[in-house]
N, C-alpha and C positions, 0 to 999 in steps of 0.2 A: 172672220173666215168661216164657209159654212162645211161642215162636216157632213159625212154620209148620212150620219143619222140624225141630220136636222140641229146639230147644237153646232153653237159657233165657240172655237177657240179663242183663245185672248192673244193678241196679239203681243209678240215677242220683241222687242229693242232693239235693234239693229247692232245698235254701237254704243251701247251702254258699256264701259270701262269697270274690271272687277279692281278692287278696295286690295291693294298690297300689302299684307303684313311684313313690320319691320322685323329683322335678324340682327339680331344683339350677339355678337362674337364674344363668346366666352373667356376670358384672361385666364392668363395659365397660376396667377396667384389668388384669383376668385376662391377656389374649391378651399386654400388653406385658411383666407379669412372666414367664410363660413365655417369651416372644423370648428376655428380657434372661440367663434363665437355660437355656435352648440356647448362648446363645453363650459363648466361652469368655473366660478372661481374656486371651488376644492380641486378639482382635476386640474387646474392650471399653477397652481401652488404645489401639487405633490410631484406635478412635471417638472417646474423647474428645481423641485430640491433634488431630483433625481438627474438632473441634467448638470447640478452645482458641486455635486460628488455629498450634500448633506443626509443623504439617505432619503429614501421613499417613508420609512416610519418617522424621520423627524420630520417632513414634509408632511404628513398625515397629520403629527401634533400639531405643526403649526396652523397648520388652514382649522382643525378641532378649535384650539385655546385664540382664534379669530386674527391671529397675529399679522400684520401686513409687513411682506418683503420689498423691502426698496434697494436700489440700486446706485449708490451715488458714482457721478461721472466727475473724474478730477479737470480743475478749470484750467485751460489752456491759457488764457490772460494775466499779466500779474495783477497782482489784489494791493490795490490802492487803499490807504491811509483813510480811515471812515472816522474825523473827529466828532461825529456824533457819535458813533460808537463806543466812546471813551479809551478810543488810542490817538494816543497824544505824537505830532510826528517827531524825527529827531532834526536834533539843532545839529546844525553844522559848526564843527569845532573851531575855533578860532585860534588863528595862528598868530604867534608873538613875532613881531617884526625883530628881521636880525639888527645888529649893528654895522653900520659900514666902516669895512677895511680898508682903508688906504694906504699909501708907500709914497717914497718923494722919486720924481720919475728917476735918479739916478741911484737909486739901490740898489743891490745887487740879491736877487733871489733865485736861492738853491732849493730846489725840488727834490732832488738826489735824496734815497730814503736809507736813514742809517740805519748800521747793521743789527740785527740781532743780534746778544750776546747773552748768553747765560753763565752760571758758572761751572758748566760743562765743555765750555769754548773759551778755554782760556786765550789763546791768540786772539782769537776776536774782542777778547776786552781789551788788549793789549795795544791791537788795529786801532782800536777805537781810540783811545788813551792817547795815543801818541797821534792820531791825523786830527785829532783836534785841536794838539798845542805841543809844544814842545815839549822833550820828556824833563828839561829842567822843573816846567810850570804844572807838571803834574804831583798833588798833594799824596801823601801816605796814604792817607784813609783809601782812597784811588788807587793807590799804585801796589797796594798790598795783593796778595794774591797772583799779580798778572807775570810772577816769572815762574819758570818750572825749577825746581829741585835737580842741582848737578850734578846729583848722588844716586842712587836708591834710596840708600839710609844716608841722613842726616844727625853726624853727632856732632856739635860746635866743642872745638879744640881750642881755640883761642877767638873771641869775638875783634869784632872792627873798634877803631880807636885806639885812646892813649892807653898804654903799654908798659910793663920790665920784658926788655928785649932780649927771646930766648938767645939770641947768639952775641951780643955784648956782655947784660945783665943792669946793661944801667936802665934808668927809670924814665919816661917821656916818652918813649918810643912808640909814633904813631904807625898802627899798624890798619894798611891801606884794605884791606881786607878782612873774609871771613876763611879760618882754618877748621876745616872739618877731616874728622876722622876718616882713614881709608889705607889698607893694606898695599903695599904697592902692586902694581897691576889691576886695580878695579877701576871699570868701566866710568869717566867722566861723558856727562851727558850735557846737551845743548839747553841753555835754559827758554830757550826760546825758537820762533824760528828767524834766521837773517843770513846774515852772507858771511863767510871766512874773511879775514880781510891779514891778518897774522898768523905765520905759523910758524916759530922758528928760537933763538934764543934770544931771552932777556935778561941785557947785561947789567941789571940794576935791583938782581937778584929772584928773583923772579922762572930764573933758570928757563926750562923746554915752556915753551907758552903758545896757549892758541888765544885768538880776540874774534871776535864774532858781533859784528854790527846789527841792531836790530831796527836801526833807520830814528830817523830825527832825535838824535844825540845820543840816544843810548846804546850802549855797550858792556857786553861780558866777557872776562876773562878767566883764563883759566891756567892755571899754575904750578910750576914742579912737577911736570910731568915727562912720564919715563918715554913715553912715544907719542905717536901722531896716528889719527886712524882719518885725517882728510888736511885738504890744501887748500889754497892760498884762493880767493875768489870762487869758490864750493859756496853751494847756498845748501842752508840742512834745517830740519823741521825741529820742533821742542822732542826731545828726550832721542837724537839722535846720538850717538858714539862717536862724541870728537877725538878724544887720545886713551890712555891708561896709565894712574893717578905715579907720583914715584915721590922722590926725595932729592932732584936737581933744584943748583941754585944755590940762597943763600937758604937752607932747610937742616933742622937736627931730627929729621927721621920723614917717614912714609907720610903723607899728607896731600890734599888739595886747598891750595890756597887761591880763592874765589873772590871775584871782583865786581862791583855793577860800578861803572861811569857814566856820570850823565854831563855832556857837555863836555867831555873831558877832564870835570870831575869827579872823584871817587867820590861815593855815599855810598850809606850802610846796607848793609845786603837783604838785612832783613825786611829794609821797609817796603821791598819788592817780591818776595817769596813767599 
């Protein structure tokens, strides 16, 4: 193109396209990775002692004396048996084979779980004693202890057996009972707990008398007494107040004359008290 003053222009590109620079968006966590990598590793040591609550001065020490802080992360998987490591796994214990029970199909099995008894439950030894067998088949050693005292105090006046008969005076005289000391009017107690079954007199000297069933053969009596404090079919607990003690009967003074029958027979009193 020619110009006024005789020079020519250079000709211009019509459609030559200008070269676009790219635009890189900034990220909003950009600016903290660069901080964190300006600083160095003293300044990143004294931050996080000061961020760990260990202090800024011991944070100082530490990055000084070169010390590196690690962080351990506890493992969420359980940690498997490493036998190169030198742990050795565990054995599984081994179980002794039981013995096999049997029964012959006509057996008869009680499950029923018997009582506790100590020697604070006297009844309950007694329960016991007598629902296992009859109180014939029951031995001393057993049967000791399991009646209660038909006194308060206990003083033997004349023991059970052969005898000189204080109201004859002859000699042989089996005395079916135990006589214990007692003023008349003192309180006679149940030796056990059962049922009234006698209350009335006994004409074979024995005089005012109460009997009292304690179930599968055994029985106690009670004798020479001046009244009655219960009747006839009454059921009553050990150390309840059957009558008040006297001197009916065939008797030469104030007494309780005390019986245990098993089966209907008399035996010694003592080998139950």
């Amino acid at each position: 193109m020619q110009t006024p003053r005789g020079r020519r222009r250079a000709a211009v590109p019509g459609s030559t396209p200008r070269a676009v620079e790219a635009v890189t968006m900034e990220r909003p966590r950009d600016p903290h990775r660069d901080a964190r990598r300006r600083r160095g590793p003293f300044r990143q040591i004294t931050e996080f002692a000061s961020a760990s609550g260990i202090g800024q001065k011991a944070g100082i020490a530490l990055a000084a004396t070169g010390l590196v802080l690690t962080v351990t992360v506890p493992a969420t998987s359980p940690v498997m048996a490493d036998e190169a490591a030198g742990v050795t796994p565990v054995a599984a214990t081994a179980v002794t084979p039981q013995p096999q029970i049997t029964a012959e199909a006509a057996a008869q099995i009680d499950f029923s779980r018997s009582a506790v008894v100590t020697q604070a439950d006297p009844d309950g030894k007694l329960k016991q004693l007598l629902s296992a067998q009859s109180a014939g088949a029951v031995s001393r050693a057993a049967s000791v202890g399991s009646l209660g005292a038909p006194l308060a105090t206990l003083s033997t006046a004349s023991p059970f057996g052969y005898r000189v008969s204080p109201i004859t005076g002859g000699s042989g005289d089996f005395h079916r009972g135990q006589d214990y000391v007692a003023q008349c009017g003192t309180s006679v107690l149940a030796a056990a707990t059962g049922t009234v079954t006698f209350v009335g007199w006994h004409q074979y000297g024995g005089g005012n008398r109460v009997v009292v069933d304690h179930g599968n053969g055994l029985e106690t009596t009670y004798n020479h007494l001046s009244s009655f404090s219960v009747t006839e079919g009454q059921t009553v607990s050990r150390g309840d107040v059957l009558a008040l003690s006297g001197t009916t009967g065939a008797s030469t003074g104030c007494h309780l004359h005390f019986e245990v029958q098993v089966n209907g027979e008399v035996v010694d009193p003592t080998g139950w008290l």
